[in-house]
Phi, psi and omega in degrees: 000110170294151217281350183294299214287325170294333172292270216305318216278321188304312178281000152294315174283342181290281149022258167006261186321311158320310190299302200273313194293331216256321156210103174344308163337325207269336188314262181356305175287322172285343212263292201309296188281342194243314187319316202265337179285168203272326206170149216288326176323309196284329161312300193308319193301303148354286177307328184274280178339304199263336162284260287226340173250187200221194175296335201282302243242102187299178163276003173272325192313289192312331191289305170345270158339325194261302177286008174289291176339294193309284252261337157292338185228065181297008164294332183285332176294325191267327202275327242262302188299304147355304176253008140314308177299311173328305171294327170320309192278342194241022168243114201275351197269358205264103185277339185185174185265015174274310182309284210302347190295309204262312156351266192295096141336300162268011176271303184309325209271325175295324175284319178324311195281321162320342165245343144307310175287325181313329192258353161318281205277032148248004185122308195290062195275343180277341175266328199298301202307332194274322196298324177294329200280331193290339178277304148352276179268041130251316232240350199022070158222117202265076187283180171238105141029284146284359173301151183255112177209136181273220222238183190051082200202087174273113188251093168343051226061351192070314170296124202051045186285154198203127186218115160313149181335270200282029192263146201234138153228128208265204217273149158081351184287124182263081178279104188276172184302127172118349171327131167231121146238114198227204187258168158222032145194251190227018162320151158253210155096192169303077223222349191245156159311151177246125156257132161259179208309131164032071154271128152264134181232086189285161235293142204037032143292124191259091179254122208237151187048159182307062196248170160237153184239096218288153194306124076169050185251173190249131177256149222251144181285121179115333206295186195211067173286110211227004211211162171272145196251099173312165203288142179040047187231167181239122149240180223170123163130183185266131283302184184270134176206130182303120148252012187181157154280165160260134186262358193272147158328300218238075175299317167316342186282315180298346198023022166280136177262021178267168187246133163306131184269150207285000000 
């Protein structure tokens, strides 16, 4: 166990257990998702399972599925610890790594797709799909499968989040709820946004086609993005037009939404 994942995994059960003395109420659920498991790959597997199944497909099935997966691609469990942390830091309503773990709707819909793209790229497209559609209708959050998205990556309440097939998002990137990165027509091929390293993207922005979005700038909540956006710049509007540079490295760590003056 590597020390993020032995840090996190240790105050999650701490958590709990705090949790289990202050409401009793709680025991079971806290017992069911954090307790009972040996560690975190397997609390995670657990966790998407019990978000994703339904009367077709039960949670011990999904638990199957889900922890086979983990345990082939133990990359998902590391990108997983990354954006827990991610979140711990930069969302102040975050109290402990227990809320987003067992809570926080993106943060769950993001491990979910993780194993949805492991199993895209294994070949398995009929389960990636269903695991996406299962995300969808519990979780209103729509990833496509192939989509590329590292790690440290906060995705913000999540609902109605949107990520197209050929969309790539790299590490540090902070995304608030109502995002669409999407197509802008019935084009195929290589057709969705690239976000780089620590973008921030406030809540109902919308950035269409196989545009970029430069390492570390910021989009204004609400915005229309049609055109690629240079590095460590802000744009904002109907469509979207630079209105400022960013002076934070990492405008995702900061998570501010105001715009920097030149």
């Amino acid at each position: 166990m590597n020390p993020i994942e032995a840090d996190i995994w240790s105050e999650l059960k701490r958590s709990a257990i705090e949790q289990v003395e202050h409401e009793p109420i709680l025991s079971g659920h806290l017992y069911d998702l954090i307790l009972r498991h040996r560690g975190y790959p397997e609390a995670l597997a657990y966790l998407i399972a019990s978000s994703l199944s339904n009367q077709v497909f039960n949670v011990a099935g999904m638990n199957d599925l889900i922890g086979e997966t983990i345990t082939r691609h133990p990359e998902i469990a590391t990108c997983s610890l990354h954006d827990l942390k991610a979140v711990i830091t930069r969302d102040p309503a975050s109290e402990c790594a227990l809320v987003p773990f067992l809570y926080y709707k993106g943060f769950k819909g993001l491990q979910a797709h993780r194993v949805a793209h492991a199993l895209w790229m294994d070949g398995r497209r009929g389960v990636a799909r269903f695991l996406q559609s299962r995300v969808a209708d519990s979780l209103a959050i729509d990833i496509h499968p192939a989509a590329r998205i590292g790690r440290g990556v906060f995705m913000d309440h999540g609902i109605g989040l949107v990520i197209g097939e050929t969309s790539v998002v790299e590490d540090d990137v902070s995304i608030l709820q109502s995002v669409t990165l999407g197509g802008t027509g019935k084009e195929t091929g290589d057709r969705h946004p690239k976000i780089r390293r620590g973008v921030m993207i406030g809540a109902g922005a919308k950035i269409l086609g196989n545009i970029e979005v430069g390492e570390g700038s910021k989009v204004a909540a609400g915005s229309v993005v049609l055109k690629s956006v240079p590095p460590h710049t802000t744009v904002a509007g109907v469509p979207a037009v630079q209105v400022g540079s960013v002076h934070s490295e990492t405008p995702a760590f900061d998570m501010k939404q105001d715009i920097d003056p030149d």
